[in-house]
C-alpha positions in Angstrom: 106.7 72.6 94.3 106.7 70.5 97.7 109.1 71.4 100.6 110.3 68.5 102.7 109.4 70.0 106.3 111.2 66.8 107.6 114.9 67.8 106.2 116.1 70.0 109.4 118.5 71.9 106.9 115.4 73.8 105.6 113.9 74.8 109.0 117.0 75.3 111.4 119.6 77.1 110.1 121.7 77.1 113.1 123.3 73.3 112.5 124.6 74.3 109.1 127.3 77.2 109.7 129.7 75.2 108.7 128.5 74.5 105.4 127.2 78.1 103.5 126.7 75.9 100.6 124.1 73.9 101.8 122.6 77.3 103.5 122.3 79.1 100.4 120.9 76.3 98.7 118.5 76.0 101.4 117.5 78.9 101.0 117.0 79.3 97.3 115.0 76.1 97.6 112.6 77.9 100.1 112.5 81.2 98.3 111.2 79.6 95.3 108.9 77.9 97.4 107.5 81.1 99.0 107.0 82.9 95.7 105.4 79.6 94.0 102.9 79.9 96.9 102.5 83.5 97.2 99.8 84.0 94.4 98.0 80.8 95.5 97.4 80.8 99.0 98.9 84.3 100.2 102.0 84.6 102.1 103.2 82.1 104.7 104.4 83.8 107.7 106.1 80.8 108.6 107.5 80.3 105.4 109.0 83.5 105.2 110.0 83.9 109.0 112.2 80.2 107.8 113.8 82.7 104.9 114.3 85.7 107.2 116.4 83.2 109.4 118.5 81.9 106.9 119.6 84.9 105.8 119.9 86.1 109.1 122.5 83.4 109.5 124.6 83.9 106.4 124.8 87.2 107.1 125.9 86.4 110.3 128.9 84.3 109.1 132.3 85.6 109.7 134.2 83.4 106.3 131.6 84.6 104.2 132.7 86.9 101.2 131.4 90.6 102.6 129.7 91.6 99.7 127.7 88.1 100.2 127.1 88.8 104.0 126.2 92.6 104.0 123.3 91.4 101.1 122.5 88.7 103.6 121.8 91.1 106.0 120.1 93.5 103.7 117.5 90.9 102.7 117.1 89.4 106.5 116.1 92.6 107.2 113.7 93.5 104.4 112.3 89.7 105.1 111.4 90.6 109.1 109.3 93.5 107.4 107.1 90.5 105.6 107.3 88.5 108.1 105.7 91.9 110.8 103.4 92.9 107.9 101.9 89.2 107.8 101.4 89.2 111.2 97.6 89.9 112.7 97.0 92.7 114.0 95.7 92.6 117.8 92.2 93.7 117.5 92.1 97.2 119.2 89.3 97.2 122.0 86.3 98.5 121.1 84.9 102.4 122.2 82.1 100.9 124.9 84.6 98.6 126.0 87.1 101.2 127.0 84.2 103.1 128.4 83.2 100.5 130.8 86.9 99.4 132.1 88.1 102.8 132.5 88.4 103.3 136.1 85.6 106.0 137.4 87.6 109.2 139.1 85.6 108.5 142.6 
């Protein structure tokens, strides 16, 4: 399944509030997308940091039916978990390094 990176409706959610619609049908588009992906190459960060802000932004509209926006919200939030758990780790510094940049007691 290809994703046209170049349609701004599938990157930035922030132009279409107005239009949930087109939102939600973003967002199924990329969600497909994601899971398509998922076994073949591993997960995109970026794909799913795309997801986690378009739900994010559902959620965060005001005519939306609640039931709609408080699952919204749900999902954004379980989505910023894949998105932290994709992201590398800092590498943690290594035991002689600590040794050597500790500052001596003199």
């Amino acid at each position: 399944m290809a994703i046209d990176e170049t349609n701004p409706a599938f990157l930035e959610p922030s132009g279409t509030t107005s239009q949930p619609e087109l939102l939600v049908s973003a967002l199924l588009h990329l969600m497909s997308h994601y899971t398509a992906n998922v076994g073949e190459t591993g997960a995109c960060i970026k794909l799913a940091s795309v997801i986690e802000r378009h739900l994010k932004a559902l959620g965060d509209l005001p005519g939306l039916a609640p039931v709609l926006r408080a699952t919204c919200q749900q999902l954004s939030e379980q989505w910023t978990t894949v998105v932290e758990r994709a992201m590398p780790r800092p590498e943690s510094p290594k035991f002689f390094t600590r040794l050597v940049t500790r500052t001596s007691p003199h």
